[in-house]
N, C-alpha and C positions, 0 to 999 in steps of 0.2 A: 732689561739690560741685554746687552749684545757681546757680551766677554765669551771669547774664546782660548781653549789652552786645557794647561792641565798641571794641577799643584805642583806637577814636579819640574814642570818648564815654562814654568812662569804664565802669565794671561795678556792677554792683550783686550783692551775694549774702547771702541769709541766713545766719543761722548765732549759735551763742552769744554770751552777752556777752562770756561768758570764755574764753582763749584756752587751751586744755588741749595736755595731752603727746600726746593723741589725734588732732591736726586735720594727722596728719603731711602728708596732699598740700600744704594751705593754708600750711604754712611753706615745704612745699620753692618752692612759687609766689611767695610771698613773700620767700623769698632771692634770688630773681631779679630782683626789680623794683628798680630804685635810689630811693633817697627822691630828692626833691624837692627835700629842703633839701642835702643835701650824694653826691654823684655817688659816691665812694668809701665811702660807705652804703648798706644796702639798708632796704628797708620791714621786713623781721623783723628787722635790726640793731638800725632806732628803738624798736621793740616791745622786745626783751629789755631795751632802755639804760631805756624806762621803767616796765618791770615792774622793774629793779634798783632803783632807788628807792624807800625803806622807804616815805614818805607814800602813794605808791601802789598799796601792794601791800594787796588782799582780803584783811579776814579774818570774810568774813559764815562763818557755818556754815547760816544757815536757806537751805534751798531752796523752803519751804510756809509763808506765814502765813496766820494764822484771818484771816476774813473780817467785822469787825465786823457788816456787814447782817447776816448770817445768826445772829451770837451774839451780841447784845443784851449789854451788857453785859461782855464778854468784853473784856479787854485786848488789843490785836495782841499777836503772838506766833507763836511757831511751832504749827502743826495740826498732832495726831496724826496721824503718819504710818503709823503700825505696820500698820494693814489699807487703808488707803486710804477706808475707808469701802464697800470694794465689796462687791456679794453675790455670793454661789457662782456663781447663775445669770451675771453679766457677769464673773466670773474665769474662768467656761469659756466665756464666749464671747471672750474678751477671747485664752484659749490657742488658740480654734478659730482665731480670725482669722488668728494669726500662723503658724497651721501652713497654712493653705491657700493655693494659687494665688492672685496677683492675680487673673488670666484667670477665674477660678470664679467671681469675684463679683461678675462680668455690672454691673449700671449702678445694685446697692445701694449707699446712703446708710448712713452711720455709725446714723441713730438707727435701720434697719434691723436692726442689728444690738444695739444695747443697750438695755436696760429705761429709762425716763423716768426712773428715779432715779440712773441713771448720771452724766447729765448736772449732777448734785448734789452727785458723790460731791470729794475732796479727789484723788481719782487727778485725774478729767478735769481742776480747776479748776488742778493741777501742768501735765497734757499739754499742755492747751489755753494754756495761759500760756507755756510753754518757747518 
């Protein structure tokens, strides 16, 4: 987790919109904290009581929409997701990156490492938005 702050000015931390089965530290933190509004609640109590409710419960499926600028024409919608739009060359750099040391990559920049069309593709335009 990435929270910054301090109990007495409050925290700030990134993180998804949505709260998945995955964020297990962030609940177990959150079942500690008492809501606000009632003392014999906790903050992930209020969370599950208003994820229980049907009006509020998600049901996007898209995680990628097309970009009109870029498709004239083209309805929103969900963008092909199947290759990302990447090429071979940034898919193996894209597996170097992740197999090497941070330590190794000294004081490189990202476009250091990816072709100018990367910064194009539907992968980065998902990364960079998450």
């Amino acid at each position: 987790m990435d929270a910054v702050g301090h109990p007495d000015t409050n925290y700030i931390m990134r993180g998804g919109r949505m709260l998945n089965f995955t964020y297990v530290c962030l609940y177990d933190l959150l079942s500690s904290i008492p809501s606000l509004k009632d003392n014999n609640e906790t903050v992930m109590g209020e969370i599950k009581a208003f994820n229980a409710i049907e009006v509020n419960k998600t049901h996007a499926k898209g995680r990628l929409v097309t970009r009109q600028a870029e498709y004239p024409g083209l309805e929103p919608g969900l963008a092909d997701a199947s290759d990302f739009e990447m090429s071979v060359a940034d898919r193996e750099a894209l597996l170097k990156l992740i197999a090497v040391r941070e330590a190794t990559l000294g004081r490189m920049r990202i476009q250091d490492l990816f072709s100018e069309g990367f910064f194009t593709t539907n992968f980065w335009f998902m990364f960079a938005s998450m």
